[in-house]
FINU-589775 format. One record per residue (C-alpha): residue number from 1; x, y, z negated. Coordinates in Angstrom, 2 decimals. Example, Ala and Ser with C-alpha at 12.3 -4.5 7.8 and 13.67 -1.06 7.14 Angstrom:
% FINU-589775
ROPA | 1 | 12.30 | -4.50 | -7.80 .
ROPA | 2 | 13.67 | -1.06 | -7.14 .
***
This chain:
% FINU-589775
ROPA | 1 | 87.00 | -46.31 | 101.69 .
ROPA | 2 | 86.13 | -48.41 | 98.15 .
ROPA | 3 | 88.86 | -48.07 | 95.98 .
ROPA | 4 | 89.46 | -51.79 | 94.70 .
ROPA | 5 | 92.16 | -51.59 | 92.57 .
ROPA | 6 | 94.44 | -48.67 | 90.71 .
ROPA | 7 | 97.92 | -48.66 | 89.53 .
ROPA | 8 | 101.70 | -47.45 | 90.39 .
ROPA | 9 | 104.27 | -48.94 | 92.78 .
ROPA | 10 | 107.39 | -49.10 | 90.89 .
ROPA | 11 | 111.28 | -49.91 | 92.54 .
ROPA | 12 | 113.89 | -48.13 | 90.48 .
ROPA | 13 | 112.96 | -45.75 | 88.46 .
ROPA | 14 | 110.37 | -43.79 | 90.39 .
ROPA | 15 | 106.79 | -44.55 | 90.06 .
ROPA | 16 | 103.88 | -44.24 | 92.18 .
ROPA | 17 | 100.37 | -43.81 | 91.57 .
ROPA | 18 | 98.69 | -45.38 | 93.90 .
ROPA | 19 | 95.05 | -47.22 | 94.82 .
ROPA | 20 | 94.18 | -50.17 | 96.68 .
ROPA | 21 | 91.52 | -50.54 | 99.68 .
ROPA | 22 | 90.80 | -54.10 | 101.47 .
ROPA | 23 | 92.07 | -53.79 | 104.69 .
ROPA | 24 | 90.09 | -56.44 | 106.18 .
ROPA | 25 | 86.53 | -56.96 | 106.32 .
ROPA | 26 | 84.43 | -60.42 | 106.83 .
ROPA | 27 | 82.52 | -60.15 | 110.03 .
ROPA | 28 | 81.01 | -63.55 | 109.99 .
ROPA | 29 | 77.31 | -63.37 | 110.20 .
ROPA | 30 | 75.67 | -64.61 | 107.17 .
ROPA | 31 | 72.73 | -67.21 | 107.82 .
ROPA | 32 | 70.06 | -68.55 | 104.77 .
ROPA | 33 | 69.00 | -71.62 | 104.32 .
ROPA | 34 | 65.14 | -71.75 | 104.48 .
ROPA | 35 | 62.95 | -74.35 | 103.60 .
ROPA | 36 | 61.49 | -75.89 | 106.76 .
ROPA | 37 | 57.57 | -76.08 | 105.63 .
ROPA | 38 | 57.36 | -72.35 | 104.50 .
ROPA | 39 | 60.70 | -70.90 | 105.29 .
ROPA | 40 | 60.98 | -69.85 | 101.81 .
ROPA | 41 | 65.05 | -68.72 | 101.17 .
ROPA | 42 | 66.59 | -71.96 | 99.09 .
ROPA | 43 | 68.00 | -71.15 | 95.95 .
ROPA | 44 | 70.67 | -72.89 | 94.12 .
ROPA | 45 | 70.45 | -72.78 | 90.57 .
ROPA | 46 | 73.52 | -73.75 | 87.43 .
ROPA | 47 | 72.25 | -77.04 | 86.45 .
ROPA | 48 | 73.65 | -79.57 | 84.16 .
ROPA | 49 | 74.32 | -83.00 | 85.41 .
ROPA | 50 | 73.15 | -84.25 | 82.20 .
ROPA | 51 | 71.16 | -82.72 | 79.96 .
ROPA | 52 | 68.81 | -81.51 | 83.17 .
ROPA | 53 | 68.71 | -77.93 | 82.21 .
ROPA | 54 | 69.28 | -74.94 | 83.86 .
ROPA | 55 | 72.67 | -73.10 | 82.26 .
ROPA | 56 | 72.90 | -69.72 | 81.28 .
ROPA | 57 | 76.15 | -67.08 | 82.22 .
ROPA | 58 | 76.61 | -66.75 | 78.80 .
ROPA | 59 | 76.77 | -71.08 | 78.08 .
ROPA | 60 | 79.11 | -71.82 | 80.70 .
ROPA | 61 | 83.32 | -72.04 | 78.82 .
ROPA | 62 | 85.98 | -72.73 | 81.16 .
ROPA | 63 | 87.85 | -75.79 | 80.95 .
ROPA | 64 | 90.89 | -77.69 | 82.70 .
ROPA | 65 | 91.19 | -80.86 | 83.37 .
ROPA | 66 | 93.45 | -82.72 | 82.08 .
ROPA | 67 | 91.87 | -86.51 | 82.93 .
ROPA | 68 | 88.90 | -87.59 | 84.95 .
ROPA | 69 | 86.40 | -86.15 | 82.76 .
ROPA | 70 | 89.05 | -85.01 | 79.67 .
ROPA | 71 | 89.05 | -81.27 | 79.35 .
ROPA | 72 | 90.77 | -78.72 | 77.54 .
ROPA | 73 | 88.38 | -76.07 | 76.33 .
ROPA | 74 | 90.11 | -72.50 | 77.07 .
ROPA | 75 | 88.24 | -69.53 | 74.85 .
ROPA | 76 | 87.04 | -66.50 | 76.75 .
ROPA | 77 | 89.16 | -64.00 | 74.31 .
ROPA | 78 | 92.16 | -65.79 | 74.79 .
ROPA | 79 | 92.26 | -65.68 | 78.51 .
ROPA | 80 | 91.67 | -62.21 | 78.08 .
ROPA | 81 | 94.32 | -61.39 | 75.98 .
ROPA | 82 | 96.31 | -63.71 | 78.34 .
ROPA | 83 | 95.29 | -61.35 | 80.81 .
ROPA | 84 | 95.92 | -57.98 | 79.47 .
ROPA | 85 | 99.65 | -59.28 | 78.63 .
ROPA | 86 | 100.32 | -59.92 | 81.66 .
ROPA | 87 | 98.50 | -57.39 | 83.94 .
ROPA | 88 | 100.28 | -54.06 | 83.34 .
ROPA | 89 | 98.58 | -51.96 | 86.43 .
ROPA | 90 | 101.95 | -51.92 | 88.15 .
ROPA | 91 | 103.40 | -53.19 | 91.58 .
ROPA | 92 | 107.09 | -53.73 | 90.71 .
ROPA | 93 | 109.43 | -54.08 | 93.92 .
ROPA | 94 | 111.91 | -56.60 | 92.65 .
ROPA | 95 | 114.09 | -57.02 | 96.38 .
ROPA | 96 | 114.42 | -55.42 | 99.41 .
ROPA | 97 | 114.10 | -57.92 | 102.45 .
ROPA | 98 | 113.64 | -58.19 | 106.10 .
ROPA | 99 | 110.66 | -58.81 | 107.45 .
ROPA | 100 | 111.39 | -61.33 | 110.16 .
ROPA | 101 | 112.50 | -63.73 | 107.25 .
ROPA | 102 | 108.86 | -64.35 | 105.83 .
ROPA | 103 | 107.16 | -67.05 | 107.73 .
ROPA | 104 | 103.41 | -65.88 | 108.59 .
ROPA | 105 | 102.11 | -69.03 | 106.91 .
ROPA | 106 | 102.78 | -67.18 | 103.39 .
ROPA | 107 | 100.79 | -64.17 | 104.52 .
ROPA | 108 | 97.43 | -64.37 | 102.35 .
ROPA | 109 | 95.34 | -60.81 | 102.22 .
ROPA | 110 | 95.98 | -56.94 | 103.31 .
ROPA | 111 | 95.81 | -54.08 | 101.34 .
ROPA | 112 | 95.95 | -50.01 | 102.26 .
ROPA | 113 | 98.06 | -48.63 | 99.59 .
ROPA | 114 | 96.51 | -44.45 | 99.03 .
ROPA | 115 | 98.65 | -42.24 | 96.93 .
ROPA | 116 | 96.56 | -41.43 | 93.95 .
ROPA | 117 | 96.44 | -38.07 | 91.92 .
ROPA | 118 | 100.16 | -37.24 | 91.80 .
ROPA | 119 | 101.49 | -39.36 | 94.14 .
ROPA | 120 | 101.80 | -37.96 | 97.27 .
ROPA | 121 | 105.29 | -36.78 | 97.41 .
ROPA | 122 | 106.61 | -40.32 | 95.85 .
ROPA | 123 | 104.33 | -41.98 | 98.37 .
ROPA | 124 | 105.50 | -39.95 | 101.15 .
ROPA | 125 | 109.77 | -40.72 | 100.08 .
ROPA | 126 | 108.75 | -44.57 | 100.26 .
ROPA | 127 | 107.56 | -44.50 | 103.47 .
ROPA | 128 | 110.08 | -43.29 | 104.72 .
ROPA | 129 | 112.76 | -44.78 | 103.20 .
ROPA | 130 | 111.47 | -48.02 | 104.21 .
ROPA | 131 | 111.19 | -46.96 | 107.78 .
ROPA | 132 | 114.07 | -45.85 | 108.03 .
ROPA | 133 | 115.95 | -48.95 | 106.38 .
ROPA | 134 | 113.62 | -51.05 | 108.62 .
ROPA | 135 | 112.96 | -52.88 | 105.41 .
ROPA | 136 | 110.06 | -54.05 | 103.38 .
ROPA | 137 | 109.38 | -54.23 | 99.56 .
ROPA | 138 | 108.78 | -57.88 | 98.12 .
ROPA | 139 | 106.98 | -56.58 | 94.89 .
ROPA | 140 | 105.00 | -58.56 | 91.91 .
ROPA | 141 | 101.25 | -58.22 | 90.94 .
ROPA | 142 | 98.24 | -59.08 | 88.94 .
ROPA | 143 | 95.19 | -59.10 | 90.58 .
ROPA | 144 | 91.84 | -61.08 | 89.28 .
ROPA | 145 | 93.59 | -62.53 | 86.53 .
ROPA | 146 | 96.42 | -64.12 | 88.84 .
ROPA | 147 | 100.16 | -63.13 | 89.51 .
ROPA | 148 | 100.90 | -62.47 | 92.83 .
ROPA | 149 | 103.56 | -62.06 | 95.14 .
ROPA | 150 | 103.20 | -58.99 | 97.79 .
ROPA | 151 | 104.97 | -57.52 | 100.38 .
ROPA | 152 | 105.08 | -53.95 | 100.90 .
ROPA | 153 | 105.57 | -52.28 | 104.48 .
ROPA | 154 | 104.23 | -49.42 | 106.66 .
ROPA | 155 | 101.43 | -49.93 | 109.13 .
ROPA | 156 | 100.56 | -46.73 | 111.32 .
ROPA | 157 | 101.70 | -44.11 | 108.92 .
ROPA | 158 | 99.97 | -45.99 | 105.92 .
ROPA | 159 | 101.71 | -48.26 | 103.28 .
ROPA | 160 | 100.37 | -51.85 | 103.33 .
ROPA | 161 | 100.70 | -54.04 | 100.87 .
ROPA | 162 | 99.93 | -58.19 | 101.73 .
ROPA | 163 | 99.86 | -60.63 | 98.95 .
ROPA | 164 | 101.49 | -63.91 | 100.07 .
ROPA | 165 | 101.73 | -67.38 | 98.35 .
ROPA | 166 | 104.69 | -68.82 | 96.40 .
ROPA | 167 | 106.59 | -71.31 | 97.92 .
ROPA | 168 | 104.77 | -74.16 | 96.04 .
ROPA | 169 | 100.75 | -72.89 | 97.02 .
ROPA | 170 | 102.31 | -73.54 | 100.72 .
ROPA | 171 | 101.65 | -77.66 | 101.46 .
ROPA | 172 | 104.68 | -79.92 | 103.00 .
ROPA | 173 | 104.96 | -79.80 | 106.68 .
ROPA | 174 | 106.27 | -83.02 | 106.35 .
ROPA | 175 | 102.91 | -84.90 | 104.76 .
ROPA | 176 | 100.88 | -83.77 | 108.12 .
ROPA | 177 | 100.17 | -87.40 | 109.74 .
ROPA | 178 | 100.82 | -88.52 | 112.86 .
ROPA | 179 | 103.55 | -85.52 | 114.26 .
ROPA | 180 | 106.04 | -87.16 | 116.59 .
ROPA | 181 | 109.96 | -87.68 | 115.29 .
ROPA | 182 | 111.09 | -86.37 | 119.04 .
ROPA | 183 | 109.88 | -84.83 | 122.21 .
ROPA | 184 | 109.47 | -87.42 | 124.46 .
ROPA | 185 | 109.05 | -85.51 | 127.61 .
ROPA | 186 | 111.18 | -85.09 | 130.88 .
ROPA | 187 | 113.39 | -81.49 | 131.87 .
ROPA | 188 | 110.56 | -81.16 | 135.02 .
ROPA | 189 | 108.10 | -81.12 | 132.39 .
ROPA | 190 | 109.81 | -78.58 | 129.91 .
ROPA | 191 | 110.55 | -76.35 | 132.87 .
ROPA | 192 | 106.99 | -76.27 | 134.33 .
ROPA | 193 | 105.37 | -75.75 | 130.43 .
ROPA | 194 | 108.34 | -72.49 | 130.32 .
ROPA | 195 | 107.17 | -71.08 | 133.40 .
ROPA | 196 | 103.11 | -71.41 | 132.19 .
ROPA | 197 | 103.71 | -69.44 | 128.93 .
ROPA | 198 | 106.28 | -66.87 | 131.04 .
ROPA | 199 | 103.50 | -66.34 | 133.37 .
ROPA | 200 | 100.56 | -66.08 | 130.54 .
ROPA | 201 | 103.14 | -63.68 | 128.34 .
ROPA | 202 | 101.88 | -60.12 | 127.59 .
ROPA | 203 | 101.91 | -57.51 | 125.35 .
ROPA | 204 | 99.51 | -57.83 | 122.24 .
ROPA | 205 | 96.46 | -55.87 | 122.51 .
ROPA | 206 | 93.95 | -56.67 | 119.54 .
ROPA | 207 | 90.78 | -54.60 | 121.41 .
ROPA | 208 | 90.79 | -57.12 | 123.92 .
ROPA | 209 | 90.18 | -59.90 | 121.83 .
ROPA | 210 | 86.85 | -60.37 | 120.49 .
ROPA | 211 | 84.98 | -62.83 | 118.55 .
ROPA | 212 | 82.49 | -64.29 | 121.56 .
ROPA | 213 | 80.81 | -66.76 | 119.16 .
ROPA | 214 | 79.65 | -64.05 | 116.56 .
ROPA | 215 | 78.58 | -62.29 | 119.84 .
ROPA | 216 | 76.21 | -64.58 | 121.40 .
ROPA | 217 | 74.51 | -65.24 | 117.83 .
ROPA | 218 | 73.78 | -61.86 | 117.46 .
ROPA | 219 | 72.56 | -62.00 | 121.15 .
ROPA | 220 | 70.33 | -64.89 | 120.12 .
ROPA | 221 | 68.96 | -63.42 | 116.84 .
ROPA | 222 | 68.33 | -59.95 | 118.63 .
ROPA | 223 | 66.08 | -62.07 | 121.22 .
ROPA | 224 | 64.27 | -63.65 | 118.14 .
ROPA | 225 | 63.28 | -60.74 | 116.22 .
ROPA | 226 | 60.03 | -60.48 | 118.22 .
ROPA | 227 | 57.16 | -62.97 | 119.15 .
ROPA | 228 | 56.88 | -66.43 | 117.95 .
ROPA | 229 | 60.47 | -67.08 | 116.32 .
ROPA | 230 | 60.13 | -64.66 | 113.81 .
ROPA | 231 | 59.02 | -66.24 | 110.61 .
ROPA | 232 | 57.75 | -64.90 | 107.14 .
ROPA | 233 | 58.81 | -66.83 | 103.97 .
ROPA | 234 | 55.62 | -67.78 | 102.05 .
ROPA | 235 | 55.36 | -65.98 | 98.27 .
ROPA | 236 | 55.40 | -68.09 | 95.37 .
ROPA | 237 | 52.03 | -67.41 | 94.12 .
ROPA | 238 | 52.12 | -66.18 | 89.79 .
ROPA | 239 | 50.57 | -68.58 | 87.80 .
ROPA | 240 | 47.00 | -67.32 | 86.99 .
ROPA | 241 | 46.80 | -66.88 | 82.86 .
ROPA | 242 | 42.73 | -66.44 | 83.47 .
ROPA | 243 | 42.47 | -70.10 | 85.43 .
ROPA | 244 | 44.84 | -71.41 | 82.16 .
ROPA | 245 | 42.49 | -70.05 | 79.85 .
ROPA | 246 | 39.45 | -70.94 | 81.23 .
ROPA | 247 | 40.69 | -74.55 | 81.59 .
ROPA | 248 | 42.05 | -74.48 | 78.02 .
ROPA | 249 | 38.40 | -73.34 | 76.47 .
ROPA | 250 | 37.03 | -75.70 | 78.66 .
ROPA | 251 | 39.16 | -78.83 | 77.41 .
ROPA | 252 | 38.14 | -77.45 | 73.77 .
ROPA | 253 | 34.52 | -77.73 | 74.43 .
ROPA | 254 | 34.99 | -81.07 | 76.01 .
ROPA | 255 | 36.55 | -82.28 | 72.33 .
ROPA | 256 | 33.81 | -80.81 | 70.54 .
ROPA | 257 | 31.42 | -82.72 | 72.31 .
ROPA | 258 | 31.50 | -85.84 | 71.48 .
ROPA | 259 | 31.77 | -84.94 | 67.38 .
ROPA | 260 | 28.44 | -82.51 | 67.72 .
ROPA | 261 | 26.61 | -85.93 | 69.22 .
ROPA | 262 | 27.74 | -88.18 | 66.16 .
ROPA | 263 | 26.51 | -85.03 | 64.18 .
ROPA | 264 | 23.36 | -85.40 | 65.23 .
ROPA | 265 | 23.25 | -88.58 | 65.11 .
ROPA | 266 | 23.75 | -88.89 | 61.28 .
ROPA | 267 | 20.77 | -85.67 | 60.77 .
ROPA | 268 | 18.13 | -88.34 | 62.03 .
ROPA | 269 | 18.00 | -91.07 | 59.49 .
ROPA | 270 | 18.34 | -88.21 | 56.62 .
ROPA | 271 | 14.88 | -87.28 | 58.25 .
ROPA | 272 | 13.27 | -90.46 | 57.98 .
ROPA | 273 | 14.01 | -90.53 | 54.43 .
ROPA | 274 | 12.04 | -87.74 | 53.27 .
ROPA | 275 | 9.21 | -88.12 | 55.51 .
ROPA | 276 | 9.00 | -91.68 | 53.66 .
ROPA | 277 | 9.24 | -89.50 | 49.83 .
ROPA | 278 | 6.31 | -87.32 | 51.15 .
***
């Protein structure tokens, strides 16, 4: 598994060396946009608004801003010194919580947690201290240049660590339009919705759930790959430096032309001169 990030868990004064694996994986399926005459991929190039040109990596700052269109230019050495003062390669457990208090609406990513090269003792003493306290570490990280809270529990004999967002990355209930003050519905009503959900309850069992929309595409592109539907993106033919050449020496000799004719025509009356002398 692709080790993503490295570091040490830290709560107290015992340290950890750990490393970090995603514990998810996108399984959308990824679909180009071709150009409908030659079904040539689309690319999407940097381009400035207003000078017209195409920008560079190395020409692009970062900016905030502060006003439409006012920015504040931020150097690239500053925001990584910003950076490395801030990100110390640690996860420090600041509390100790229960789980059930952390609404899943905070939960952002998952992340295995591996003991790294002397670790596996202090690795093995956290997990089970917090299985036995039925607890879960709410720890602080850096990750991609951002600070990060993370909560740190066991999954199936592994520590995971999820990053969730601070109270103030999480939008107002309150602002969603349109959600009713009260329940205006009758006791019959409540009782018959109870009895739906107690008859639809079960236990959770994630292999039975699969995603039947990814499934049928893959159905339809398998049926695709052969006969008529499969298309070939047309090559962008080089330019041909011979062609350019040719046409270049030929525009040359088209100029010269027309100055080799009045040449010519000034040699005649020259010769009408001497024959005149003889």
């Amino acid at each position: 598994m692709h080790t993503i990030w490295k570091g040490t868990i830290s709560f107290g004064l015992v340290n950890i060396p750990i490393k970090l694996h995603a514990a998810t994986e996108d399984k959308d399926i990824k679909l180009r946009s071709l150009h409908k005459k030659c079904h040539s991929p689309i690319q999407y190039e940097k381009i400035c608004p207003v000078c017209g040109e195409e920008v560079e990596a190395g020409d692009i700052v970062k900016g905030y801003e502060i006003t439409k269109g006012k920015f504040v230019v931020l150097e690239q050495d500053k925001l990584e010194d910003l950076r490395k003062t801030t990100e110390e390669k640690a996860v420090e457990i600041m509390d100790f919580i229960d789980m059930r208090e952390i609404d899943p609406i905070y939960f952002n990513r998952s992340y295995y947690m591996s003991p790294n090269e002397g670790g596996v003792k202090a690795y093995g003493l956290l997990r089970k201290a917090l299985t036995e306290s039925k607890k879960v570490g709410l720890a602080r990280i850096v990750m991609r240049s951002k600070e990060q809270l993370a909560v740190i529990r066991v999954f199936e004999n592994t520590l995971l660590m999820e990053t969730i967002h601070y109270p103030d990355e999480v939008r107002n209930s309150a602002d969603v339009p349109n959600v009713p003050a009260d329940d205006e519905v009758s006791k019959k009503e409540i009782e018959t919705a109870i009895l739906l959900i107690d008859q639809l309850t079960t236990s959770f069992e994630p292999e039975k759930y699969t995603d039947e929309y990814r499934s049928s595409l893959m159905e339809l592109i398998e049926s695709k790959r052969t006969g008529k539907d499969l298309v070939t993106a047309k090559v962008k033919v080089p330019e041909n430096n011979v062609t350019d050449l040719m046409a270049a020496l030929q525009a040359s000799i088209d100029r010269t032309q027309p100055a080799k004719k009045m040449a010519k025509r000034t040699k005649k009356p020259a010769a009408k001169t001497k024959a005149k002398e003889a």
